[in-house]
N, C-alpha and C positions, 0 to 999 in steps of 0.2 A: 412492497419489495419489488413488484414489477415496477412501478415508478420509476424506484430507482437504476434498476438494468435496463429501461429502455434512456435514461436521463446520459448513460455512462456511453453504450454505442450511440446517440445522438450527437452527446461532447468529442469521441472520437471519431467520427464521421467528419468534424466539421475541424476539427486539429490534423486528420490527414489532408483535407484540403489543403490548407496550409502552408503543411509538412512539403508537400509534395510543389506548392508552389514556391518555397523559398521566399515567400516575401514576409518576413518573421515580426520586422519590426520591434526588434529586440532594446527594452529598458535596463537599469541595472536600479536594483529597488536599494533601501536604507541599509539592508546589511550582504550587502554588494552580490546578491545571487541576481541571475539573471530573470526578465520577466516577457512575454510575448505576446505579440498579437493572439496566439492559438491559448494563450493562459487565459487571457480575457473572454473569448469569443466560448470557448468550455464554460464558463463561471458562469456566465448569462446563461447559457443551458442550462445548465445542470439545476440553477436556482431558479428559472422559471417551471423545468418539467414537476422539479419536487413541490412547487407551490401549486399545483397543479391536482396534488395528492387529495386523497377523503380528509386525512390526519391534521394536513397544516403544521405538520411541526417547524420550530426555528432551526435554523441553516447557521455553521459557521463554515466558513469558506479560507482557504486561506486567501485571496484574492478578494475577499470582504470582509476580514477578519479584527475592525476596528473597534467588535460590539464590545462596549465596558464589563468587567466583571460581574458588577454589581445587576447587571442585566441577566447575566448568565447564569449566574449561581440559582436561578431559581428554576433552570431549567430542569426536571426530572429526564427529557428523553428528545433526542434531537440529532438532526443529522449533523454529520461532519465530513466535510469535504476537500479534496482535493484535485483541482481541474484539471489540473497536466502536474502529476510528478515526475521529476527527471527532466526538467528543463532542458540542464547542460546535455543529457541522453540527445535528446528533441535537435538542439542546435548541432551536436555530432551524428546526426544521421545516421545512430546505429541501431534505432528502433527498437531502445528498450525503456520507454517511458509509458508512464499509464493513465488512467483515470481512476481515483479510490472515491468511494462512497460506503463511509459508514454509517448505522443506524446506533449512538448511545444510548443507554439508560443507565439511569444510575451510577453513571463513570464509568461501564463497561460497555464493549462493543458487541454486538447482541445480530447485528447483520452487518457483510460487509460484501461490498463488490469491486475489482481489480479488473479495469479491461485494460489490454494491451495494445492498440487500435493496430497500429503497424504489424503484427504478429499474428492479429485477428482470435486471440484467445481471451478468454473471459473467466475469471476465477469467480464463486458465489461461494458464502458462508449463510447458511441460516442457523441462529439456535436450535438445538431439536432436530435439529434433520441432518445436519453437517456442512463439508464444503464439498465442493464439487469446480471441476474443471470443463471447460467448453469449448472447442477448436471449432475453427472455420465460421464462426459465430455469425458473416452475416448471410450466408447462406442459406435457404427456405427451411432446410434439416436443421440447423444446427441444435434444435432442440433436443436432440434425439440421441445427439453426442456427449451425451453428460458421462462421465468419469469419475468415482467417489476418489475421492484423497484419505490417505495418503495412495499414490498409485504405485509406487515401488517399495521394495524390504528393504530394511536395514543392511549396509555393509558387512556388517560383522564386524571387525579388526583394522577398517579403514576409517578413517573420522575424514568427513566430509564436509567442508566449508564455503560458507558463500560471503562474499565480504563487496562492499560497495567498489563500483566501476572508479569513482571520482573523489570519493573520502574514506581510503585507507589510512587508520589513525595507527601512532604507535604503540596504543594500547591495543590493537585490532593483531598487532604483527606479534605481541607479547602473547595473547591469549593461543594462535597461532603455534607460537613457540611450545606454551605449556602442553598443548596437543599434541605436539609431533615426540614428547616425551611418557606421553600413556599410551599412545595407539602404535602398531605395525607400520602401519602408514598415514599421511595426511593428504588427499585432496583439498584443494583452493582451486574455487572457480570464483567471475566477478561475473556480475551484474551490476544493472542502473535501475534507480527505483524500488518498487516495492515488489519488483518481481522475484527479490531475494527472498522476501516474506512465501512468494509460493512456490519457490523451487523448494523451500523447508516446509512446507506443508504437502508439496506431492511427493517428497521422498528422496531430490534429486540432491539436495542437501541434512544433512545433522545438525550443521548449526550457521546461526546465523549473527555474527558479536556486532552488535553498534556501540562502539566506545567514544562517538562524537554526536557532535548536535543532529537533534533532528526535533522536530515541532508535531503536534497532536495530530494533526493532520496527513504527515506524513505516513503515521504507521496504525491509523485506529483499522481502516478495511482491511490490511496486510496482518494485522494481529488478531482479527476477525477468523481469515481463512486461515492460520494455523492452527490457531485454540480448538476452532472445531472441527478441523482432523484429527482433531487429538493430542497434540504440541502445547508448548508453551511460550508467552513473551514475557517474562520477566526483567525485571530491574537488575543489575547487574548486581552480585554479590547479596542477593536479597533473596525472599520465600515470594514475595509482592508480585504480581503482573501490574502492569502500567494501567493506569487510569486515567481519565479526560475529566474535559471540564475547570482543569485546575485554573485558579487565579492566576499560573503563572504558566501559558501555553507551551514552553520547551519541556521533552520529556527527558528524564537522567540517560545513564548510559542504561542500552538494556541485552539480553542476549536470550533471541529464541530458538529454540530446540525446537526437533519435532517429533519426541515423546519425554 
């Protein structure tokens, strides 16, 4: 697990350079999302530190994610990665994009880590122990700053929403609706990335609807640091939390809570 939190501020360290130099060198990949020089130069991080590990386990990256199923499926326990989420975040310079690293087993996400490099914060899940939050992270202290989640109470009578910075869907503005007809009130805030996964795990949000695409990599660490605050990510209209591994890497629509 340390592997993986020192894999996550190395890939961030080396995407604020980057950030900060403007030189992006921006691709536009097969299903037209953007791709960058700071995507690449994380991916090679992150997959050198983790092979680096006692374990050896395999790595699905989305920036390496060509491996065949038929390869996969025998995986029992393996990382899954995401180098830079929130690309479009990245290229809008509004510093809410991150680095996820999850640890699977079994099709469940079992550790996960969310750093935020621009923001200098660090989310950890372990199974068994929970999640925790970490500011000022590269700091010589920062160890020392841990925070269990969830870190704030429940509203009471206000339903709290965190909905994507850049894919507000109409089923997101529906669910939306249904809410503002059970509660006193509705809060909507937005975010980019997966950092809406921990604004509903520290408390800052209730709920969190994705009613459009998003790919296994996108939310295994983000559904990591909820679950074990004590939240859930479930499938949308189902009892199911989201599982990996699948033969088919997009995940349905899903909606986490955070109890």
């Amino acid at each position: 697990m340390e592997q993986a939190i020192a894999a996550a501020l190395k890939a961030g360290q080396e995407i604020m350079k980057i950030y900060e130099s403007e030189d992006f060198d921006v691709e536009t990949k097969e299903d037209d999302s953007p791709l960058t020089r700071a995507d690449r130069a994380a991916h090679d991080i992150i997959v050198k530190k983790l092979e680096e590990g006692k374990d050896s386990l395999p790595i699905l990256s989305e920036e390496g994610s060509s491996i065949s199923y038929e390869e996969r499926k025998e995986w029992g326990e393996f990382w899954l990665v995401d180098p830079l989420d929130g690309t479009k975040e990245f290229l809008k310079k509004n510093g809410e994009f991150t680095v996820n690293i999850a640890r699977i087993k079994d099709g469940k996400p079992v550790f996960g880590v969310v750093y935020a490099p621009a923001l200098e914060d660090l989310y950890v899940a372990v199974e068994g122990k929970g999640s925790f939050k970490l500011t000022s992270v590269l700091r010589p202290e920062w160890g020392k700053k841990a925070t269990v989640l969830p870190a704030l109470p429940a509203a009471g009578d206000t339903a709290r929403i965190v909905a994507s910075r850049s894919h507000m869907s109409e089923d997101t503005k529906e669910f939306i609706g249904d809410l503002e007809m059970t509660y006193d009130s509705v809060e909507t805030v937005s975010a980019g990335s997966s950092l809406k996964f921990c604004l509903v795990a520290e408390g800052v949000a209730d709920y969190y609807p994705r009613y459009a695409p998003t790919m296994e990599w996108d939310t295994a660490a983000g559904q990591a640091i909820v679950e074990l605050a004590g939240g859930s990510v479930g499938v949308a209209n189902s009892i199911h939390s989201l599982t990996y591994n699948k033969e088919d890497l997009h995940n349905p629509w899903f909606l986490a809570t955070r109890g």
